[in-house]
N, C-alpha and C positions, 0 to 999 in steps of 0.2 A: 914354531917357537911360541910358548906361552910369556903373556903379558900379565902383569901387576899392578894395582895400585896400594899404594904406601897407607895407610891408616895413621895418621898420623896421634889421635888420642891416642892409641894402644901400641903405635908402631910396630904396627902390624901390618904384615900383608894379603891384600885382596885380590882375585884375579876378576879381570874385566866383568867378564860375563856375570858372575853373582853380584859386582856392584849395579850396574844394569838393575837387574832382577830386583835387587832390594830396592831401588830408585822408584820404579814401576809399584811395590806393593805399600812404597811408605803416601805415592801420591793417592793410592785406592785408598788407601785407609781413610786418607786426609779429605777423601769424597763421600765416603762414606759417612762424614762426620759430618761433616757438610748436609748431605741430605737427609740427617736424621734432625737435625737443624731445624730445617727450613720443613720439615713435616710435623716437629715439635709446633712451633710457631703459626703452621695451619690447622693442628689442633686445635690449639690456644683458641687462635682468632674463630672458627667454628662454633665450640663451647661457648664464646664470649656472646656470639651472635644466637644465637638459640637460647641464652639465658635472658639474651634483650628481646627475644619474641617473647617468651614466656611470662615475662616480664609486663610486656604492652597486651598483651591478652589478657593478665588477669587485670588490670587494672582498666580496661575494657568493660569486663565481666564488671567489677567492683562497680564504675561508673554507671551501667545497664540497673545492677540492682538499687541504685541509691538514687534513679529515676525510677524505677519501677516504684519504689517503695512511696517517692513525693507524690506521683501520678495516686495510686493507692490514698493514699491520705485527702488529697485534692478530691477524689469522688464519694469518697465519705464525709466531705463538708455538709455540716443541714444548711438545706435551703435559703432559711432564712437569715444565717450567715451568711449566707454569697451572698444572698441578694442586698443585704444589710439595708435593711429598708427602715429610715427614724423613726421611733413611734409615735404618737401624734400624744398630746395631751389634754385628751378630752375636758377638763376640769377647767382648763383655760381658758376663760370666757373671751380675750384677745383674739382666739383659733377664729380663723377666717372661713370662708365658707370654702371659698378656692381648695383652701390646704385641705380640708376635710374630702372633699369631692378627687382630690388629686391621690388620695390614701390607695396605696396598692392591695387589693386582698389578696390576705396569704393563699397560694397555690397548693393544689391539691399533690400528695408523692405520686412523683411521675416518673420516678427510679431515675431519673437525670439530676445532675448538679448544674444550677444556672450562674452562669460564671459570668462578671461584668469589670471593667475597668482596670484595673494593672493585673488582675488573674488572669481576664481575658489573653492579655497580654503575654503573661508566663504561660499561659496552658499553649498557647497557637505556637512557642518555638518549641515546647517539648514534642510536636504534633510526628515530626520526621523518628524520635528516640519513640514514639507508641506504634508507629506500624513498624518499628525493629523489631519492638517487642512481641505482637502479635504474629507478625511471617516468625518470629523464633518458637513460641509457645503454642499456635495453634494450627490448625492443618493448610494448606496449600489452599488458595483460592480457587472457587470451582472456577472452569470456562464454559463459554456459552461460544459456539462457533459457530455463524449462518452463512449458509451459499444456495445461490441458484443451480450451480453445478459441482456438486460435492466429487472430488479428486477422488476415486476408485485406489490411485497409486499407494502400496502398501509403504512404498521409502518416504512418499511427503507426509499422509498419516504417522510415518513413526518420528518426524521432527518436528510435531505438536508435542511429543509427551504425554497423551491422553491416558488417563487411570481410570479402566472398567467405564467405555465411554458410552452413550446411551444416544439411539439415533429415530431422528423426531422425522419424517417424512409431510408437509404439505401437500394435500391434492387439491384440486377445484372439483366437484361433485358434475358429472356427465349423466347420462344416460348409462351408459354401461357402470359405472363407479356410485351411483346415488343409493345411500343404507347397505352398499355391501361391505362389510367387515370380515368376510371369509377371507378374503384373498388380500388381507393388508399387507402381507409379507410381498406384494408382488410388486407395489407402489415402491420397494425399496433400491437406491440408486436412481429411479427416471427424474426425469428435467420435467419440470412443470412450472407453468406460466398463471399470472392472477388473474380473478375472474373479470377485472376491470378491460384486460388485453381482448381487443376485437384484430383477427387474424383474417387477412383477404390476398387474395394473387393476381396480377395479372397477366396475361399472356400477348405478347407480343413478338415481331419479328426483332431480328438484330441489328439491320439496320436504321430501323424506326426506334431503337428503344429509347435514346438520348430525346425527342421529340415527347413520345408517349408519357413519360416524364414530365417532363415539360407540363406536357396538357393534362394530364393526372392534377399537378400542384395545381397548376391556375384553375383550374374547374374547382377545385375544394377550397383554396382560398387558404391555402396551409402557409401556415408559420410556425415557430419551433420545429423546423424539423431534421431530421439526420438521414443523410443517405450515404448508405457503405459499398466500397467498392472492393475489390479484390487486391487490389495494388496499387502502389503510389503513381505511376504515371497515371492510371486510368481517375482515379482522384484530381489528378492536376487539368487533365482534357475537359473529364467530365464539369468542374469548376468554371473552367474560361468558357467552355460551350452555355453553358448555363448562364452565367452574367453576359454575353452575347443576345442570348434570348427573351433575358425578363429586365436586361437596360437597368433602367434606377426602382422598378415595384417592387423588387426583393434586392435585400442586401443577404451576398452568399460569399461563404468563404471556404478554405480549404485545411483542414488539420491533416498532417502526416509527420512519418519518421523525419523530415527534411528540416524542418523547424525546429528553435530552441528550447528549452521547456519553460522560458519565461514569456517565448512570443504563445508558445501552446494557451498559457495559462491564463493569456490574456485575451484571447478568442474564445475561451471555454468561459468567461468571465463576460463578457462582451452577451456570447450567446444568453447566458443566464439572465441578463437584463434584458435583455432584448432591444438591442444594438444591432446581432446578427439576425437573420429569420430561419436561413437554412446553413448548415454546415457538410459538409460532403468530406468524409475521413475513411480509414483503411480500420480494420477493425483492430486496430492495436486504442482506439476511443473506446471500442465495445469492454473492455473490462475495466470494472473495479474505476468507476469515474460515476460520480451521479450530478446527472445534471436537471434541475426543478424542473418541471414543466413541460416537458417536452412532449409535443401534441401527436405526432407523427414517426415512423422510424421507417426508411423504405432499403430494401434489400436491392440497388441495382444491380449486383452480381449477386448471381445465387446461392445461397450457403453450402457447400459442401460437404458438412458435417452436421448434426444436429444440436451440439453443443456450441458453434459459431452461431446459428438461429437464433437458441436462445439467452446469449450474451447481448448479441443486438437489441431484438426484441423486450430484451431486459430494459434498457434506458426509457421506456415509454411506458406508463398504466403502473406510477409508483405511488406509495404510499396511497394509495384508494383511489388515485387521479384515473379520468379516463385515458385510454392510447388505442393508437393504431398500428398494427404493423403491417407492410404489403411487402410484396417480393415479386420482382420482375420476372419474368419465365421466357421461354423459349419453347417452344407448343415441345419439343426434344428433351427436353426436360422435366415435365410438368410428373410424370408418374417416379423418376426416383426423387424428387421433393417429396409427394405426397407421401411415396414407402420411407421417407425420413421422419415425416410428421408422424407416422403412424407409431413410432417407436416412444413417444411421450403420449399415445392415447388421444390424438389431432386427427379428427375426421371431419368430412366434409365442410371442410374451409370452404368461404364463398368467393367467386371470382368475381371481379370486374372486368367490365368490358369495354373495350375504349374502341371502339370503331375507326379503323385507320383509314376507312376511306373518308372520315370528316375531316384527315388531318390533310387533304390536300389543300385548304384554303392556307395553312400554314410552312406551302412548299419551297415559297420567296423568302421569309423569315430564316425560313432551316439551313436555306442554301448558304446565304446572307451570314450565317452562325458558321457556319464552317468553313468559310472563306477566313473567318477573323480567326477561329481557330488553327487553322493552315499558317497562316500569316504569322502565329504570337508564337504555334512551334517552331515554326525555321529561324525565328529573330532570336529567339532562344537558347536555340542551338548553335547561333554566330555565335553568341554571346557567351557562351559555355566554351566553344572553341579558341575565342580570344584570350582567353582569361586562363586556359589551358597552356598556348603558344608563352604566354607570358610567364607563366610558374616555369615551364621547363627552359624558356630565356634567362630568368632569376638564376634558378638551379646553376647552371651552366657556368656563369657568371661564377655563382661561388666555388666551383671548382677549378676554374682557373687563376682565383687570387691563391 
């Protein structure tokens, strides 16, 4: 059975289904209207925004030139306008001697405008509107980029930005290297150290080296000095053994990852006066840190690589100053050091010799040292443990409220 519905403007009849239908096409329309609406309106707003850019950019622009133009005007001032200096009245038999004598002679052109008192004044804040103008109108400022160990890596060279870039190599002049200029190309990429850096090694066993050390500093009488370790415990041991040994003649401290960077800043602050004598750190000090003065740099774990050497080595024999650098050895060791050194053009480095049978008068002291060291680890390690027990007590706690 077909159904109907009545039309009542026309009195007419509809069946279900095409009123349906027409229902459905008259609310699409009605959306349709709708979203031509609301994309009219995001036109609008669009347009509206792009003419207020356009807008604030030229009058940007306009602002630029009507500084550009003042600045302009301001460096073609004469001289002796800026300077406005009174003229004196020679005719004046009043003129005193003072004033005559005080008379400025006019300045030779020295293609500058001398600017003084409220110009000074207007020129120093237009000073931020003339390097706008100059990075706008004239080419990129050159850079000038120095390292002791220049980054080979093609991805960190390509976030310099460097244009057609020009590479200056430093040598110190050897015997092999003295007037020879044939083989400059060869010098390019090696690590090389200044002529001021005296380089020495010593050989020792491993159980003795913490000692060796020891009587190394005390026999030279060393202050300012850095000794690097391979890692932060051996930093922490080597430290407490040390201040063990040398009591109150040296004040030694310890920089590592474990510190803040304001307690860091303030022992590297410390050392520079000379507050500290020795500091003992992991080679995260060895870069890009300059610290004055520093007399000594000793390698107690041996460098690994030859670019770790001469980072350390770096902090000592700066700016013309004398330095030393030694590096502890393991007789096991001594020949892949040297085929490291070899690779910067470092031949026969001198050793020292520290004679370990004279360190038995020092056998009570040593012992005496590592008992206090034994002692300050295990209290340490309580103490780490408690503090432990207690965070995961804490913890605990808050997951049961």
């Amino acid at each position: 059975m077909d159904l109907f519905v009545i039309n009542r403007h026309n009195e007419t009849t509809v069946p279900i289904n095409e009123q349906q239908n027409l229902d459905k096409l008259l609310k699409r329309i009605e959306k349709n209207k709708e979203l031509r609406a609301a994309r009219k309106k995001k036109k609008k707003t669009l347009i509206a925004s792009v003419k207020q850019e356009r807008e604030w950019k030229r009058k940007i622009k306009h602002r630029l030139e009507v500084q550009e133009n003042k600045q302009s005007m301001t460096y073609n001032l004469n001289i002796d306008k800026a300077l406005e200096e009174p003229e004196l009245d020679e005719n004046n038999v009043n003129t005193s001697i003072a004033q005559k004598k005080a008379k400025v002679e006019e300045p030779t052109d020295t293609g500058f405008t001398i600017l003084g008192g409220e110009k000074f004044n207007k020129h120093i804040k237009s000073v931020r509107v003339l390097n706008l103008l100059v990075l706008k109108k004239h080419r990129p400022p050159q850079k000038l980029l120095f390292s002791a160990t220049l980054s080979q890596d093609p991805e960190k060279l390509q976030k310099l930005s460097l244009f057609q870039p020009k590479l200056f190599t430093s040598v110190v002049e050897t015997e092999n290297t003295q007037g020879n200029t044939t083989n400059a190309d060869s010098f390019i990429g090696k690590y090389t150290t200044p002529k001021e850096l005296t380089e020495k090694y010593i050989i020792c066993s491993i159980d003795l080296k913490p000692l060796v050390l020891y009587e190394f500093i005390r026999l030279n009488k060393l202050t300012k000095t850095i000794v690097f370790t391979h890692s932060v415990e051996n930093t922490h041991r080597l430290t407490i053994l040390l201040k063990s040994l040398f009591k109150d003649n040296l004040k030694i401290e310890e920089i590592s990852s474990n510190l803040d960077v304001k307690s860091r800043n303030k022992l590297i602050e410390d050392f520079s006066t000379g507050k500290i004598d020795l500091l003992v750190c992991t080679d995260a000090l060895a870069r890009g840190i300059d610290l004055p003065g520093v007399q000594c740099v000793i390698s107690y774990s041996a460098p690994k690589h030859l670019k770790t050497y001469i980072h350390r080595a770096g902090r000592t024999a700066r700016a013309g100053e004398l330095g030393l650098a030694v590096t502890l050895l393991h007789k096991s060791q001594v020949n892949k050091f040297q085929s490291l050194l070899h690779q910067a053009d470092k031949v026969n480095m001198e050793e020292i010799k520290i004679c370990e049978e004279n360190l038995e008068t020092l056998g009570e002291q040593y012992k005496q040292a590592l008992n206090d060291l034994k002692k300050t680890v295990v209290n340490e390690q309580h103490q780490d443990l408690v503090k432990l027990k207690s965070v995961k007590r804490h913890s605990v706690k808050k997951k049961v409220k």
